[in-house]
One Martini backbone bead per residue (centre of mass of N, CA, C, O) as a GRO file, in nm:
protein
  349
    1UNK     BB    1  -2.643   4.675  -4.881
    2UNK     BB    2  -2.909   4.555  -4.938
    3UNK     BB    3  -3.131   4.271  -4.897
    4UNK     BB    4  -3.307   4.073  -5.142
    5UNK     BB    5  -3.505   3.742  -5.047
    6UNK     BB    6  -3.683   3.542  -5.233
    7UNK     BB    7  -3.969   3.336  -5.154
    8UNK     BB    8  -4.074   3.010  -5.191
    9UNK     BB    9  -4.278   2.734  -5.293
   10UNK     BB   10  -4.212   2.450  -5.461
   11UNK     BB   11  -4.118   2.496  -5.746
   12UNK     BB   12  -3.981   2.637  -5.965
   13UNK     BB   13  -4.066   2.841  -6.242
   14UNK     BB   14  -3.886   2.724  -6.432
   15UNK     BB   15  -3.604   2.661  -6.645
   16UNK     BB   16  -3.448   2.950  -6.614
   17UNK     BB   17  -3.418   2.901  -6.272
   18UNK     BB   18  -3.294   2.643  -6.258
   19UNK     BB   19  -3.046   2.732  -6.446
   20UNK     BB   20  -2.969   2.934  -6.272
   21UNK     BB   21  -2.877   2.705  -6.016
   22UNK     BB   22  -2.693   2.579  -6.140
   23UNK     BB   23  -2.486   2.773  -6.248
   24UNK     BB   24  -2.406   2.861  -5.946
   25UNK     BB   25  -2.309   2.561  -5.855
   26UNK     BB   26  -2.087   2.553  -6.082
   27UNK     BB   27  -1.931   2.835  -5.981
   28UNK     BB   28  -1.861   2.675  -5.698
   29UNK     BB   29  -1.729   2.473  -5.768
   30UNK     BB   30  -1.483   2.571  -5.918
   31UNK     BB   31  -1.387   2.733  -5.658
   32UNK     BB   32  -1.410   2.460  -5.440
   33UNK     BB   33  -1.431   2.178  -5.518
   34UNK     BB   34  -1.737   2.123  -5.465
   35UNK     BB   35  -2.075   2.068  -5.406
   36UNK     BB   36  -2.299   2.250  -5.275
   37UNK     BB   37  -2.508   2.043  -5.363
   38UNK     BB   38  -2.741   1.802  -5.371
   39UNK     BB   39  -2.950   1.557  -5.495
   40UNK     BB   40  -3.222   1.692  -5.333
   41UNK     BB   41  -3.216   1.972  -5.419
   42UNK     BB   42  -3.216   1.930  -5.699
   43UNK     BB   43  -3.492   1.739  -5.735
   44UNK     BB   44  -3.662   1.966  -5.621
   45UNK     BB   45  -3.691   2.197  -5.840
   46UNK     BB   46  -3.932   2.008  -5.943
   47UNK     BB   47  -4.097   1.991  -5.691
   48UNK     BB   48  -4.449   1.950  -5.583
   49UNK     BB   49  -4.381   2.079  -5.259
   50UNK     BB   50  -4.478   2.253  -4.970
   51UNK     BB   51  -4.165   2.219  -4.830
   52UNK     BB   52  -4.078   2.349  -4.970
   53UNK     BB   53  -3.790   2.602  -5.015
   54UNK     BB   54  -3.699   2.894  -5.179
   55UNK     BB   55  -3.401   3.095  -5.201
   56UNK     BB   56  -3.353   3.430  -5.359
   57UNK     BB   57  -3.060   3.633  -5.507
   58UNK     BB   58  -2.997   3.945  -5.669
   59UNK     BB   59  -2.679   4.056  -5.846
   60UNK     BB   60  -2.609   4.210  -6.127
   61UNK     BB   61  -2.827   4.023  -6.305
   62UNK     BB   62  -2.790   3.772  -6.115
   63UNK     BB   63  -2.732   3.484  -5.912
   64UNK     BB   64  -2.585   3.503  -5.605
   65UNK     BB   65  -2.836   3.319  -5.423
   66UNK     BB   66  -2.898   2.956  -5.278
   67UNK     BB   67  -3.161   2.812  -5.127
   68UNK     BB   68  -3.286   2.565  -4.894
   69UNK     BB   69  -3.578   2.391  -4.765
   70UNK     BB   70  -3.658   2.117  -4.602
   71UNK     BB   71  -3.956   1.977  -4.397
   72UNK     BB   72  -3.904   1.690  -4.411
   73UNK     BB   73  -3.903   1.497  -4.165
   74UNK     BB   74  -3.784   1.550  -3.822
   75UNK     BB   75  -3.591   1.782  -3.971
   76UNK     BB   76  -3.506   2.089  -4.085
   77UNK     BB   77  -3.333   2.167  -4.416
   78UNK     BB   78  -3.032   2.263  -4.568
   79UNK     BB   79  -2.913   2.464  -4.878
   80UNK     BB   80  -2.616   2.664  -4.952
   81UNK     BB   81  -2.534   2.932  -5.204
   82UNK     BB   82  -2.245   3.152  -5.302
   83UNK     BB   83  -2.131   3.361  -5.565
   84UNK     BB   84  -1.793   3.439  -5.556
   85UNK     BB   85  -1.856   3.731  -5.678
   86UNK     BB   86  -2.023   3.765  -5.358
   87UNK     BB   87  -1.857   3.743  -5.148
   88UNK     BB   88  -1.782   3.910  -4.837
   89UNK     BB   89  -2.137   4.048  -4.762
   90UNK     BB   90  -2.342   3.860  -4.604
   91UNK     BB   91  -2.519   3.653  -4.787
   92UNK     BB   92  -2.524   3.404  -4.643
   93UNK     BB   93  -2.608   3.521  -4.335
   94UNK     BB   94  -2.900   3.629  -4.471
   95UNK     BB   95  -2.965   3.287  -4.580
   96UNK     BB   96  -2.985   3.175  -4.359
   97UNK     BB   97  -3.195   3.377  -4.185
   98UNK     BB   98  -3.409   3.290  -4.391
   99UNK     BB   99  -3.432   2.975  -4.359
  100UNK     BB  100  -3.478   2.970  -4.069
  101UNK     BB  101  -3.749   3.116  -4.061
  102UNK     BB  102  -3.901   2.919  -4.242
  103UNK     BB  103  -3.877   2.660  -4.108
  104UNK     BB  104  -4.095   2.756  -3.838
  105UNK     BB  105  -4.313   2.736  -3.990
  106UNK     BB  106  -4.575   2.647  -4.107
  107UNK     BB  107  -4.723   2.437  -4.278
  108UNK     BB  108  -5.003   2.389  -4.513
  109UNK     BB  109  -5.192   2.231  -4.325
  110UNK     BB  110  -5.204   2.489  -4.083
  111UNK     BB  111  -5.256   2.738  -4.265
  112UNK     BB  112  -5.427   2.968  -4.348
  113UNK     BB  113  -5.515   3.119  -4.620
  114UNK     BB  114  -5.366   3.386  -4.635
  115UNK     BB  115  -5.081   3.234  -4.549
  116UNK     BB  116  -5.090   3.058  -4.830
  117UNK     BB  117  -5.090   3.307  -5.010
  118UNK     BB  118  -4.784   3.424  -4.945
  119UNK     BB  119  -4.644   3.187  -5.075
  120UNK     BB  120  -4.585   3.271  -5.376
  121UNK     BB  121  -4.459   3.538  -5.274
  122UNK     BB  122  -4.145   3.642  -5.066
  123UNK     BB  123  -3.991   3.905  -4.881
  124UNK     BB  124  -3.650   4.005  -4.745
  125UNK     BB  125  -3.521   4.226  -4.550
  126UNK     BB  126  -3.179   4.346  -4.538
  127UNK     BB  127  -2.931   4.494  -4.393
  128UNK     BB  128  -2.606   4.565  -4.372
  129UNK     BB  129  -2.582   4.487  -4.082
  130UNK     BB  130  -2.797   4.228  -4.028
  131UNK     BB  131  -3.024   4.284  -3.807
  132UNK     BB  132  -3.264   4.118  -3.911
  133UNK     BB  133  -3.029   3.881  -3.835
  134UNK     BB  134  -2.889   3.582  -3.658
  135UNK     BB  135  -2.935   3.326  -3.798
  136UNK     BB  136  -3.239   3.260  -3.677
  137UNK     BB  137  -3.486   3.271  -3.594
  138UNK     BB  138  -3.815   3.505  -3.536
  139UNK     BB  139  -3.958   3.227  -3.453
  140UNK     BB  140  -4.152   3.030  -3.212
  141UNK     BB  141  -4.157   2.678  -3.258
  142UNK     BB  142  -4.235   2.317  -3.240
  143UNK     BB  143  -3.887   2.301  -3.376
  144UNK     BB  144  -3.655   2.163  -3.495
  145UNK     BB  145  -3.342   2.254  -3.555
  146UNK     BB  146  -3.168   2.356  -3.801
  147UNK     BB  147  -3.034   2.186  -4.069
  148UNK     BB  148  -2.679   2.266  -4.224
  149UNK     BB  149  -2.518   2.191  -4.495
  150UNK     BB  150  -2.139   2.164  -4.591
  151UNK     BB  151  -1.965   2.068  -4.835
  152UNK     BB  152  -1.647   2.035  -4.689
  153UNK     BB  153  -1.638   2.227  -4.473
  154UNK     BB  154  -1.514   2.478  -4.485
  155UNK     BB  155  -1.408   2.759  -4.402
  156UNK     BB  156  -1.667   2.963  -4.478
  157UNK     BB  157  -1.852   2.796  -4.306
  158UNK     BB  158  -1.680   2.793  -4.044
  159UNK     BB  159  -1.768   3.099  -3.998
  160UNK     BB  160  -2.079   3.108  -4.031
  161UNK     BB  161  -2.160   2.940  -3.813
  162UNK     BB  162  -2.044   3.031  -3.610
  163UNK     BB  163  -2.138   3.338  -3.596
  164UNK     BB  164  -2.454   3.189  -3.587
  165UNK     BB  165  -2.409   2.922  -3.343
  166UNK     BB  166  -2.343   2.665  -3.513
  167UNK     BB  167  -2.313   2.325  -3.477
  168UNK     BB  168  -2.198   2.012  -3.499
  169UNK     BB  169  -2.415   1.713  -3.581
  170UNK     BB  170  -2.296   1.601  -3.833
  171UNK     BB  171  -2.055   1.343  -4.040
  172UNK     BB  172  -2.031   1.289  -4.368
  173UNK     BB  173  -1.841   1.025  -4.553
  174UNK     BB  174  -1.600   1.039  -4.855
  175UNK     BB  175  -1.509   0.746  -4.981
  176UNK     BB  176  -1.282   0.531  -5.136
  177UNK     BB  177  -1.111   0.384  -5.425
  178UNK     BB  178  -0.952   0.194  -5.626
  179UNK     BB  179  -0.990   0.049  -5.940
  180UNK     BB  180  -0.965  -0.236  -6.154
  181UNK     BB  181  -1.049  -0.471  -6.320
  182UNK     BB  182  -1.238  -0.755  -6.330
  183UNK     BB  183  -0.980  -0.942  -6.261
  184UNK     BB  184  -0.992  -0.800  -5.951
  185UNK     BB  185  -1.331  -0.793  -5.939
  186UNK     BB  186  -1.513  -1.082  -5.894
  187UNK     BB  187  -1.768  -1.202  -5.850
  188UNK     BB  188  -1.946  -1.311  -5.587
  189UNK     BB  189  -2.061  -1.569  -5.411
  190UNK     BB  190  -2.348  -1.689  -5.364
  191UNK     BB  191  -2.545  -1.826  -5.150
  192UNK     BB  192  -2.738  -2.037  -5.043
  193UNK     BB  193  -3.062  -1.957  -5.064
  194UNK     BB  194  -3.006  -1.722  -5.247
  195UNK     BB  195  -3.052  -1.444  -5.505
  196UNK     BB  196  -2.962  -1.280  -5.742
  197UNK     BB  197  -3.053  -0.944  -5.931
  198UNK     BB  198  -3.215  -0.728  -6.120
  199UNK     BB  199  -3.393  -0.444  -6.162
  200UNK     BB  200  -3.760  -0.400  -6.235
  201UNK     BB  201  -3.918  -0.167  -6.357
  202UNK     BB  202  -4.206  -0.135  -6.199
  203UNK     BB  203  -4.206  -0.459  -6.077
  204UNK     BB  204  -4.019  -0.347  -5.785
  205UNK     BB  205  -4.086  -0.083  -5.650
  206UNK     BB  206  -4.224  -0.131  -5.402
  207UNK     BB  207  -3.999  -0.362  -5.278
  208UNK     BB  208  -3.785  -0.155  -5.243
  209UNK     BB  209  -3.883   0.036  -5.074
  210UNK     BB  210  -3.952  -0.130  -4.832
  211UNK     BB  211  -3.659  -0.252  -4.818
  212UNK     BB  212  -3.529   0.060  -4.787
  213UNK     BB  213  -3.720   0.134  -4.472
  214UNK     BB  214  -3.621  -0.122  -4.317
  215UNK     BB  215  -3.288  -0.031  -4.352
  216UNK     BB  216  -3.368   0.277  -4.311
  217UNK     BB  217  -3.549   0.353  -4.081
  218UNK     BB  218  -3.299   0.574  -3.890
  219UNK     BB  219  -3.293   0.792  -4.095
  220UNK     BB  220  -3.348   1.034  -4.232
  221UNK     BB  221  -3.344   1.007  -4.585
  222UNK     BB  222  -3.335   0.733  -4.694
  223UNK     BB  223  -3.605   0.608  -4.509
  224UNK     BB  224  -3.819   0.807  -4.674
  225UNK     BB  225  -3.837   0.706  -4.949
  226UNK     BB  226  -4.035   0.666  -5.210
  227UNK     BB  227  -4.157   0.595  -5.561
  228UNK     BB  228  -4.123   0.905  -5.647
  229UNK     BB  229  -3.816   0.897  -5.553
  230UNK     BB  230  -3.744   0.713  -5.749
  231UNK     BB  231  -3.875   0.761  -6.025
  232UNK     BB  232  -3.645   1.034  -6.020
  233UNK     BB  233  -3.406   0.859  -6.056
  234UNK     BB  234  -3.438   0.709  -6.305
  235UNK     BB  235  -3.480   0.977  -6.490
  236UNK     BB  236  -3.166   0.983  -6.480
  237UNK     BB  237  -2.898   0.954  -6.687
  238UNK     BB  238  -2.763   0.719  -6.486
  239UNK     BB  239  -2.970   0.548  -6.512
  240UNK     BB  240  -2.948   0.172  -6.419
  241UNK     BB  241  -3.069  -0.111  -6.345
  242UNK     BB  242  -2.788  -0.322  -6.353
  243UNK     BB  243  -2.717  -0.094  -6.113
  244UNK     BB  244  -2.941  -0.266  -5.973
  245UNK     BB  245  -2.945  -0.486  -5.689
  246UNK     BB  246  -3.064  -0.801  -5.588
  247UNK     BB  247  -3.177  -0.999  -5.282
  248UNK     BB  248  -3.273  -1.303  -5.238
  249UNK     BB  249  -3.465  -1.510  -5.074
  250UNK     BB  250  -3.553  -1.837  -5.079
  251UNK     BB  251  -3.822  -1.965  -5.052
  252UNK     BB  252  -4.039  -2.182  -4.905
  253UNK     BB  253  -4.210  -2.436  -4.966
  254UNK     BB  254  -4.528  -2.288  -5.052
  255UNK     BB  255  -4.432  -1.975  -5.003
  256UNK     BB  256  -4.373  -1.832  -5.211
  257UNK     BB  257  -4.261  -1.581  -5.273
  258UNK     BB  258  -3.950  -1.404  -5.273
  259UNK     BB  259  -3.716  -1.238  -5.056
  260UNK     BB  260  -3.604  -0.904  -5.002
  261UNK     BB  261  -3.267  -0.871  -4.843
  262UNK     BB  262  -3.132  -0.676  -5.056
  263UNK     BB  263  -2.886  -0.426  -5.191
  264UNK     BB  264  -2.720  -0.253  -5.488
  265UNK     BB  265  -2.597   0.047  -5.565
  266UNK     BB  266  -2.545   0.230  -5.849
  267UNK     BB  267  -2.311   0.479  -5.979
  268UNK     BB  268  -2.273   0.678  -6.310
  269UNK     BB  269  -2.155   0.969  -6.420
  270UNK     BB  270  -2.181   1.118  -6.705
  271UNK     BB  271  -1.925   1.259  -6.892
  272UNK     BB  272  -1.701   1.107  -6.820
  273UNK     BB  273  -1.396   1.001  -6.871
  274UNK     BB  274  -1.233   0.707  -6.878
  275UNK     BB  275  -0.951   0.766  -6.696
  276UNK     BB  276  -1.198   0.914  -6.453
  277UNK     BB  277  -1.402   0.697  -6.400
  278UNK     BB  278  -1.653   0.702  -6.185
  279UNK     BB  279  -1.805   0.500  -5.899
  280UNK     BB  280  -2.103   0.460  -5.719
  281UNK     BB  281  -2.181   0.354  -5.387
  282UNK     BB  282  -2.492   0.427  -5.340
  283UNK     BB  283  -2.634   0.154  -5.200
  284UNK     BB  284  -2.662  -0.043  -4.905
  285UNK     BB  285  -2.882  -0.298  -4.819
  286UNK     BB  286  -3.063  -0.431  -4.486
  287UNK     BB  287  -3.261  -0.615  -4.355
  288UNK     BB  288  -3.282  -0.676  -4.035
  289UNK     BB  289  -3.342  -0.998  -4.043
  290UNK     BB  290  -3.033  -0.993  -4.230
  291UNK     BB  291  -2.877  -0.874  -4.013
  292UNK     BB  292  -2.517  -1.067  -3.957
  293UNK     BB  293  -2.460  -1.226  -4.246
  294UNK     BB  294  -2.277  -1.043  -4.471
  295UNK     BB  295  -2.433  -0.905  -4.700
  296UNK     BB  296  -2.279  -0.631  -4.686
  297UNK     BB  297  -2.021  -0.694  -4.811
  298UNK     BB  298  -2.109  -0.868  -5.068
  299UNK     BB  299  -2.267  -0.598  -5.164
  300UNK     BB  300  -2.034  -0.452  -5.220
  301UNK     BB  301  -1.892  -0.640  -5.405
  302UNK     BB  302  -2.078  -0.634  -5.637
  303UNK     BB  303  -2.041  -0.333  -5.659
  304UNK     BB  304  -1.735  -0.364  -5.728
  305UNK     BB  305  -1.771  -0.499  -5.992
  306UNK     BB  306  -1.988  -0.356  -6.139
  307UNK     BB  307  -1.816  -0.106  -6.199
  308UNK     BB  308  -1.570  -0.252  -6.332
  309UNK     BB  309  -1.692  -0.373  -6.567
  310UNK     BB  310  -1.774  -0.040  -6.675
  311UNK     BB  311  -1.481   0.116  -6.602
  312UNK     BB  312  -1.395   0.185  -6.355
  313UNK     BB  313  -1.138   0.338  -6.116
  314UNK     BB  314  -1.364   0.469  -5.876
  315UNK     BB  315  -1.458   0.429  -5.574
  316UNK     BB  316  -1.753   0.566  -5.392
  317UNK     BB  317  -1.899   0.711  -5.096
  318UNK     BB  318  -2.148   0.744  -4.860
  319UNK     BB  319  -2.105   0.768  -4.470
  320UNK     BB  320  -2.147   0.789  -4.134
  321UNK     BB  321  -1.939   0.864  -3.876
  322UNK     BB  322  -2.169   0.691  -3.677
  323UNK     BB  323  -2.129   0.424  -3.882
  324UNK     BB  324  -1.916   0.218  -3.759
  325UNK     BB  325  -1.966  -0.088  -3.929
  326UNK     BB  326  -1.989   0.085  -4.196
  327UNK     BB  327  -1.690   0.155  -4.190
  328UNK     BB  328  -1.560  -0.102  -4.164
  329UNK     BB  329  -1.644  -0.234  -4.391
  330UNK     BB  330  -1.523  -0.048  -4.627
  331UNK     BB  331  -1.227  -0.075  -4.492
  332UNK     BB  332  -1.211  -0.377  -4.581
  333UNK     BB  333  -1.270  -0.313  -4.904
  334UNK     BB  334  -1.023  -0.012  -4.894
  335UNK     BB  335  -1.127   0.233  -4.801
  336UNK     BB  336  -1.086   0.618  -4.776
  337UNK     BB  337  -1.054   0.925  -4.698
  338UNK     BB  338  -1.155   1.200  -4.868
  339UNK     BB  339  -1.389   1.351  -4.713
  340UNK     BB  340  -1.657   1.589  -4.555
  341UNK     BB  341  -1.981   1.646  -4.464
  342UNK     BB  342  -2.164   1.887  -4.285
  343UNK     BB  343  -2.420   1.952  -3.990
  344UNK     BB  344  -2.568   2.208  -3.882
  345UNK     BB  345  -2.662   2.345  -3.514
  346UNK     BB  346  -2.838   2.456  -3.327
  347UNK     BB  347  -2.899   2.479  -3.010
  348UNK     BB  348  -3.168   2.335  -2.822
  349UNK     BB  349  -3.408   2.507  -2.602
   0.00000   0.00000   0.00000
């Protein structure tokens, strides 16, 4: 059987398309028990921007196959997911196969209007041996190799990979830990100098992206977030600005306004039963300068005060692999390892 991959660039056709995509990752949920997706790739399907490329593929009248690059940061990546009763026909490694080509092309700043008006629509044919691709780019430009997310690690990912000639790159750790109730978790005492308070939208915003390009320069995707994407994530269901905490440092006399080092964001998402909701340690953040003293801790037990207060009984949070202080502090907070999402990429040549 043929494989026809549509691909396009910008957000999704409708809201038709969008709804299929969820569809499609809520039945890999269930059958494999990890969410496909993560976050930036659901925000992405209404995002208007052509760094971002879309890839799906219908057999039987439904969405089978969907694939996603996004070409910002230093490094393009992707994530794909195919629908379980489609699955052991090569239809991943048709769409990695296709994400790798698209990845490789020139941005849209690059290319000739020919090359962007191909760009509303474009179909990659494979045939059922898979000829047309072996998991790789099919052209060579000076673009760091292609970075493939797993979540979970799979069984059925780690055949794809290997196949494909791809290799672990990256670890992202999902550690976990239980709450007992507030008076578990009682608010610690803010240092002298310092004060808490909550994040307020609109007043707050530029200065929280500032501070959190700042405190992650090195990350790949947390220190490029803009603006638009603080409040593409506000509009969020689960977005609480009061679980969303900033630290500033009091000015010294007459040097104006106080100084934002730090911050812990937390997430509840909507719709979990009582007896099992769970609470994220979405961000925890500390600008350089403030780096050293004890902050990072400090924001850790106040996200977990506060997850506590809501009535969370598990708290959980995400963390790479190869950052060692922050999984020591985590570790020291009580965090265990849940699970592990990997990233896979060919070796650079």
């Amino acid at each position: 059987m043929e494989t026809a991959i549509l691909w396009h660039t910008g957000p999704l056709i409708d809201d038709v398309e969008i709804a299929q995509v969820h569809d499609l990752a809520a039945a890999a949920e269930r059958e494999d028990g990890v969410a496909p997706l993560s976050e930036q790739p659901l925000l992405n399907l209404r995002e208007a921007t052509d760094d971002v490329v879309h890839l799906l593929t219908w057999r039987g009248g439904e969405l089978a196959g969907y694939a996603q690059v996004d070409k910002r940061g230093d490094a393009p990546s992707a994530e794909l997911v195919v629908r379980p009763a489609h699955r052991g026909h090569g239809l991943g490694f048709h769409l990695l196969g296709s994400a790798a080509d698209r990845a490789v092309e020139p941005r849209p700043s690059e290319r000739t209007a020919d090359e962007r008006a191909t760009d509303e629509h474009a179909t990659d044919e494979h045939g059922p041996d898979g000829a047309a691709t072996d998991g790789a780019p099919s052209r060579s430009r000076d673009v760091p190799p292609l970075r493939v997310w797993a979540h979970g690690d799979l069984p059925a990912a780690q055949a794809l990979a290997a196949r494909a000639g791809y290799g672990v790159v990256r670890e992202l750790l999902v550690l976990e830990r239980p709450l007992g109730g507030p008076a578990e978790h009682p608010r610690p005492a803010v240092p002298a100098g310092l004060r808490l308070r909550a994040f307020v939208p609109g007043d707050d915003d530029a200065a929280w992206v500032r501070a959190n390009a700042l405190a992650f320069a090195h990350h790949p995707e947390q220190g490029r977030l803009t603006v638009d994407d603080l409040r593409a994530r506000m509009r969020e269901d689960w977005f609480d600005a009061a679980g969303l905490l900033l630290l500033e440092r009091d000015p010294a006399p007459g040097d104006g306004a106080p100084e934002l080092v730090g911050f812990v964001w937390t997430k509840i998402p909507t719709g979990q039963p009582d007896a099992a909701r769970e609470g994220e340690i979405y961000v925890v953040g500390v600008v350089p300068s403030a780096q050293g003293e004890g902050l990072g801790r400090l924001l850790t037990a106040v996200g977990l005060a506060h997850l506590a207060e809501r009535g969370a009984r598990t708290a959980v949070l995400y963390v790479d692999g190869d950052n060692v202080p922050a999984v020591r502090t985590y570790e020291r907070a009580g965090f265990v390892r849940r699970a592990v999402h990997v990233q896979y990429a060919r070796p650079a040549r």
